[in-house]
PADRENRO-704835 format. One record per residue: residue number from 1; residue in three letters; x, y, z of N, C-alpha, C in turn. Coordinates in pm, whole numbers. Layout:
! residues N
{nr=NUM, rest=Ala, n.c1=X, n.c2=Y, n.c3=Z, ca.c1=X, ca.c2=Y, ca.c3=Z, c.c1=X, c.c2=Y, c.c3=Z}
...
//
This chain:
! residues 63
{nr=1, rest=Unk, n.c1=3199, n.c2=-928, n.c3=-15026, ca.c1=3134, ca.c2=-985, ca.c3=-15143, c.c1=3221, c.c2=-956, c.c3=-15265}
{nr=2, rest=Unk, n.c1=3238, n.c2=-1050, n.c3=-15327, ca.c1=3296, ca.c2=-1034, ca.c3=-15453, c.c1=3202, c.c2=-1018, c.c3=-15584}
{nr=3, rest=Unk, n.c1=3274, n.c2=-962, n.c3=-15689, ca.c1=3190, ca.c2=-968, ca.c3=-15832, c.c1=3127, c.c2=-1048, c.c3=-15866}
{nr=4, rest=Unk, n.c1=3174, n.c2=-1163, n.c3=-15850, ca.c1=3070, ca.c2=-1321, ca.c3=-15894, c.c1=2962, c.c2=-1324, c.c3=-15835}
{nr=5, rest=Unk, n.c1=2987, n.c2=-1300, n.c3=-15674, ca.c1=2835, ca.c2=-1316, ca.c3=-15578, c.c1=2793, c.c2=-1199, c.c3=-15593}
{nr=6, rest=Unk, n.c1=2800, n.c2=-1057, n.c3=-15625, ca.c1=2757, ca.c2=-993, ca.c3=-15669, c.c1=2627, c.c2=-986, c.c3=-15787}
{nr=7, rest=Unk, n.c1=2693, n.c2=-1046, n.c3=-15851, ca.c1=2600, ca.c2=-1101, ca.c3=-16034, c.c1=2507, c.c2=-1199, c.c3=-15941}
{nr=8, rest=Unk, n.c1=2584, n.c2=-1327, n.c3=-15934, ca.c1=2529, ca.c2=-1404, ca.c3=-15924, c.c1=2402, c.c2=-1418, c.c3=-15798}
{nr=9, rest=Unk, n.c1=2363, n.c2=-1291, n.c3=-15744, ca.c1=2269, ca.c2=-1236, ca.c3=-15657, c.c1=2153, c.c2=-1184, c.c3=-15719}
{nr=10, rest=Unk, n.c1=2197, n.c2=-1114, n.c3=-15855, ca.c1=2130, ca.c2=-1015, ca.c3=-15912, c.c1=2010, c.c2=-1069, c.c3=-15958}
{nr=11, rest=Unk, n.c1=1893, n.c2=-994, n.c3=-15974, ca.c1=1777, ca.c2=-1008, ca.c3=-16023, c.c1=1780, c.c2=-1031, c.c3=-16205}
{nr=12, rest=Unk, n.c1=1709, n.c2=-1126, n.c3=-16299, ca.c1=1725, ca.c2=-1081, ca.c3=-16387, c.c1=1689, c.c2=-923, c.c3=-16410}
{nr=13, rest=Unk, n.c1=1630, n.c2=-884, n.c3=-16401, ca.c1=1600, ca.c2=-726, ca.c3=-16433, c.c1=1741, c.c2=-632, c.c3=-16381}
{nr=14, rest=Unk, n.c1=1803, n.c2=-676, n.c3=-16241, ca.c1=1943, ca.c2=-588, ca.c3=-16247, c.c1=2061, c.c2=-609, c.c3=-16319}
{nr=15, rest=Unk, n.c1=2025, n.c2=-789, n.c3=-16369, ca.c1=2093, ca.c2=-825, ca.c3=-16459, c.c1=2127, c.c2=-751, c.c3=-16607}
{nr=16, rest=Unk, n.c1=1998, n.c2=-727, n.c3=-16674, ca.c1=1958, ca.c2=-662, ca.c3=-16784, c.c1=2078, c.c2=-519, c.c3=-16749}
{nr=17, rest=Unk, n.c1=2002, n.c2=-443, n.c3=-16665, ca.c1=2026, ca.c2=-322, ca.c3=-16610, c.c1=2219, c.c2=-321, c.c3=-16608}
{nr=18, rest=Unk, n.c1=2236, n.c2=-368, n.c3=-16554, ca.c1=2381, ca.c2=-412, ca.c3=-16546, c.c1=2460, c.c2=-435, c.c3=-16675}
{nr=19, rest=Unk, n.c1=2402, n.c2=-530, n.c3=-16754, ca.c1=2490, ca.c2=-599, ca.c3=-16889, c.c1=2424, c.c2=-509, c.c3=-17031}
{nr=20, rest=Unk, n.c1=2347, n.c2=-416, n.c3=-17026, ca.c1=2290, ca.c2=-396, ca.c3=-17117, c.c1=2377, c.c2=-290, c.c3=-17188}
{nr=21, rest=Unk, n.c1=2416, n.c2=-220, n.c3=-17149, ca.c1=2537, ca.c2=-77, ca.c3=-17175, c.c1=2607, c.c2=-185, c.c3=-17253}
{nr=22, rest=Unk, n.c1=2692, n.c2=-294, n.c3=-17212, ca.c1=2789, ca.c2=-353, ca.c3=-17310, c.c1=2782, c.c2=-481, c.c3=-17393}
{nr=23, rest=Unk, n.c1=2598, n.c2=-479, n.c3=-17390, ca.c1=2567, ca.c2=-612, ca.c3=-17416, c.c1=2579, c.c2=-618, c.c3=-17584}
{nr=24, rest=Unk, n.c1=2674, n.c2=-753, n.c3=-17631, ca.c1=2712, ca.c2=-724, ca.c3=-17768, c.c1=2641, c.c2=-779, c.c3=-17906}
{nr=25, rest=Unk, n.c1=2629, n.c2=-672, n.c3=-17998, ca.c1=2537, ca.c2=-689, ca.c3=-18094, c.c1=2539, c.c2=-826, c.c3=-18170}
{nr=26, rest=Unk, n.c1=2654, n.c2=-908, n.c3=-18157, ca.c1=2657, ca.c2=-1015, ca.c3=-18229, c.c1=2613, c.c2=-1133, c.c3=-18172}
{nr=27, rest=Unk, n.c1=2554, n.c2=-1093, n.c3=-18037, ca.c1=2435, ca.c2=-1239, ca.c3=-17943, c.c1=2307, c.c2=-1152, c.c3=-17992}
{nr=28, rest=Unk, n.c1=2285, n.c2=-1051, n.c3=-18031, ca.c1=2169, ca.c2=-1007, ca.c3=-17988, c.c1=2033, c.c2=-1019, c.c3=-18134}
{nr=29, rest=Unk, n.c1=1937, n.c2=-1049, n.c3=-18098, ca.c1=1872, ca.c2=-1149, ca.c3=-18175, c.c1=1803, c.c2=-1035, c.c3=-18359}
{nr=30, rest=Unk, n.c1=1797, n.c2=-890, n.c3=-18279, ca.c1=1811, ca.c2=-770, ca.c3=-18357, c.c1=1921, c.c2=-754, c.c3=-18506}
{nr=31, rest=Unk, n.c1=2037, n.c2=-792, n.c3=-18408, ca.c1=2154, ca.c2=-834, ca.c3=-18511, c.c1=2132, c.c2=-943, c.c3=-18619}
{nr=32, rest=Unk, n.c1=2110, n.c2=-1091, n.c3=-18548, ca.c1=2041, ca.c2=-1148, ca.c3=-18622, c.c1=1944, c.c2=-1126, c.c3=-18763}
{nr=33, rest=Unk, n.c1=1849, n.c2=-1087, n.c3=-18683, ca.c1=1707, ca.c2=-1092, ca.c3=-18806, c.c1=1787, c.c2=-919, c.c3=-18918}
{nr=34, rest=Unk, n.c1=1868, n.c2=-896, n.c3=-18883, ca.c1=1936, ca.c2=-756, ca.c3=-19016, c.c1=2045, c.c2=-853, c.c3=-19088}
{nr=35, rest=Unk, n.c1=2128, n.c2=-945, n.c3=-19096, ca.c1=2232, ca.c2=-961, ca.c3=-19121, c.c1=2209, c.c2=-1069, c.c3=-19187}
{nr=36, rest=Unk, n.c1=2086, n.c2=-1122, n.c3=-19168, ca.c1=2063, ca.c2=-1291, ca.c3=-19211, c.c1=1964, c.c2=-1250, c.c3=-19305}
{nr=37, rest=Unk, n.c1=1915, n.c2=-1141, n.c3=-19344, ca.c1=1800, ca.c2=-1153, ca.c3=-19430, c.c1=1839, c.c2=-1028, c.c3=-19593}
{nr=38, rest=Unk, n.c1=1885, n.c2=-1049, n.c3=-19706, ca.c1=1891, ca.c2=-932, ca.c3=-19735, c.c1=1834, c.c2=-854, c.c3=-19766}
{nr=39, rest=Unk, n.c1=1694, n.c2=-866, n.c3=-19745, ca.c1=1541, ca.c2=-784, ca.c3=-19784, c.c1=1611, c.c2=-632, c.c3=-19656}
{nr=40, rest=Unk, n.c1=1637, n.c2=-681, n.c3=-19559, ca.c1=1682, ca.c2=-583, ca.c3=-19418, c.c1=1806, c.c2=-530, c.c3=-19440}
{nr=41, rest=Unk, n.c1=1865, n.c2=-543, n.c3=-19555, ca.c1=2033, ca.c2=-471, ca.c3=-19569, c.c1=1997, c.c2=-313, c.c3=-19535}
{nr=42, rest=Unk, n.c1=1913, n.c2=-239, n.c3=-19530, ca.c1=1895, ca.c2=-110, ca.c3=-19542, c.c1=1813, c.c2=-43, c.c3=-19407}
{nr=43, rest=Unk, n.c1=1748, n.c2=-167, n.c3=-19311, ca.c1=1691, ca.c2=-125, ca.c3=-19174, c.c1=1843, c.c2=-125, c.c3=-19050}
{nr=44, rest=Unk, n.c1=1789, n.c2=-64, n.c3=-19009, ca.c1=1856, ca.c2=-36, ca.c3=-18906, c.c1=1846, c.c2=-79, c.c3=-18744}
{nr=45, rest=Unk, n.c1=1934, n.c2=-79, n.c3=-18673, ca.c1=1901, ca.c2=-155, ca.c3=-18498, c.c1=1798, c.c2=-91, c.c3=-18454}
{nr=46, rest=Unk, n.c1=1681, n.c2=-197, n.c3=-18398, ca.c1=1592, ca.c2=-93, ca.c3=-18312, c.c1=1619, c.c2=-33, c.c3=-18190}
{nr=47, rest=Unk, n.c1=1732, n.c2=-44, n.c3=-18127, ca.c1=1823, ca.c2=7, ca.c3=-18002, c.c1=1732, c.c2=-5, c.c3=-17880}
{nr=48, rest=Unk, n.c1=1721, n.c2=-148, n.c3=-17890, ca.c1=1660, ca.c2=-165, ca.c3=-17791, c.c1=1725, c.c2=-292, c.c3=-17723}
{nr=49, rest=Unk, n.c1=1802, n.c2=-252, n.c3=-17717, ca.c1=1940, ca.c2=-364, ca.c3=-17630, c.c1=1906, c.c2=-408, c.c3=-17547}
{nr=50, rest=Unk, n.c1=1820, n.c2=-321, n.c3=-17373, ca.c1=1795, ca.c2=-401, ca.c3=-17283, c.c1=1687, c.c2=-490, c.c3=-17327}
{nr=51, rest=Unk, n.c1=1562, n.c2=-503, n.c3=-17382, ca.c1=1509, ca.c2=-595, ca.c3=-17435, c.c1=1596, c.c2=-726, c.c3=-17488}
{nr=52, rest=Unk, n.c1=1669, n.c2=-657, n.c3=-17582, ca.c1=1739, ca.c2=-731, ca.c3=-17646, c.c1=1819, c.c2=-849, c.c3=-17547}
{nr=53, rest=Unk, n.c1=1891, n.c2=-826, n.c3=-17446, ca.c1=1970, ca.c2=-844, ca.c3=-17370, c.c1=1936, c.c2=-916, c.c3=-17272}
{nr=54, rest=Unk, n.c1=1739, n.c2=-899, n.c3=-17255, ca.c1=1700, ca.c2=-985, ca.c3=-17156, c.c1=1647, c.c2=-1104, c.c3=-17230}
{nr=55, rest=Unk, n.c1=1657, n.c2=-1095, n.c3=-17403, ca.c1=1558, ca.c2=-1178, ca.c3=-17447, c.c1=1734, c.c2=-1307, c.c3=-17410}
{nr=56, rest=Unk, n.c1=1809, n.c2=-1246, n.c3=-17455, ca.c1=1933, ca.c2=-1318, ca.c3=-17486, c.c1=1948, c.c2=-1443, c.c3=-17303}
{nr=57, rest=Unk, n.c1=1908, n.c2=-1344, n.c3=-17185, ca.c1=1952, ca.c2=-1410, ca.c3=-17062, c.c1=1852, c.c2=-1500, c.c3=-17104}
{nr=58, rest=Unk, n.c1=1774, n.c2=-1526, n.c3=-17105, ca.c1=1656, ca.c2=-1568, ca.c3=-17070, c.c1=1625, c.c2=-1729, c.c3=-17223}
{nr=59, rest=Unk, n.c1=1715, n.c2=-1697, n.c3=-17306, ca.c1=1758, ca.c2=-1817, ca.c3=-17344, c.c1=1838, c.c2=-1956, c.c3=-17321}
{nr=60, rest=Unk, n.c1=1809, n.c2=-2082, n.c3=-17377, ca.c1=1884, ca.c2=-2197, ca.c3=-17324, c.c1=2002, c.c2=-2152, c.c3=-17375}
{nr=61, rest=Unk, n.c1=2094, n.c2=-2216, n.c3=-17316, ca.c1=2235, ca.c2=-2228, ca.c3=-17362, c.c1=2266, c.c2=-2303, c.c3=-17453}
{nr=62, rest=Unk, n.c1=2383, n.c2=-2271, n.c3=-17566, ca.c1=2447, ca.c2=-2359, ca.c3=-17694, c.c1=2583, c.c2=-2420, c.c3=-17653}
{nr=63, rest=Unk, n.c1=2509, n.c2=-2520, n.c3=-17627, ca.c1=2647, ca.c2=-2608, ca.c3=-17624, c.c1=2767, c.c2=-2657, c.c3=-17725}
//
């Protein structure tokens, strides 16, 4: 088995589990709602990446 069929086996949840350690703040929707608003210049990440990370799989794609 290779890496691809590996992933591409995975459960979303091992997915999460898997991508979440390097999942990057600039997809992640957390990042978003701090950077786009400047009322939030002074809150901070709720570090909650795997959330974060599954909200991100679990979106359509941008073409």
């Amino acid at each position: 088995m290779n890496n691809y069929e590996r992933i591409k086996g995975m459960s979303l949840e091992e997915m999460v589990i898997y991508f979440a350690d390097d999942f990057k703040c600039n997809l992640c929707s957390e990042y978003e709602r701090l950077s786009d608003n400047p009322l939030t210049e002074y809150d901070s990440c709720d570090s909650q990446c795997a959330k974060h990370c599954k909200e991100w799989l679990e979106n359509e794609v941008d073409e």
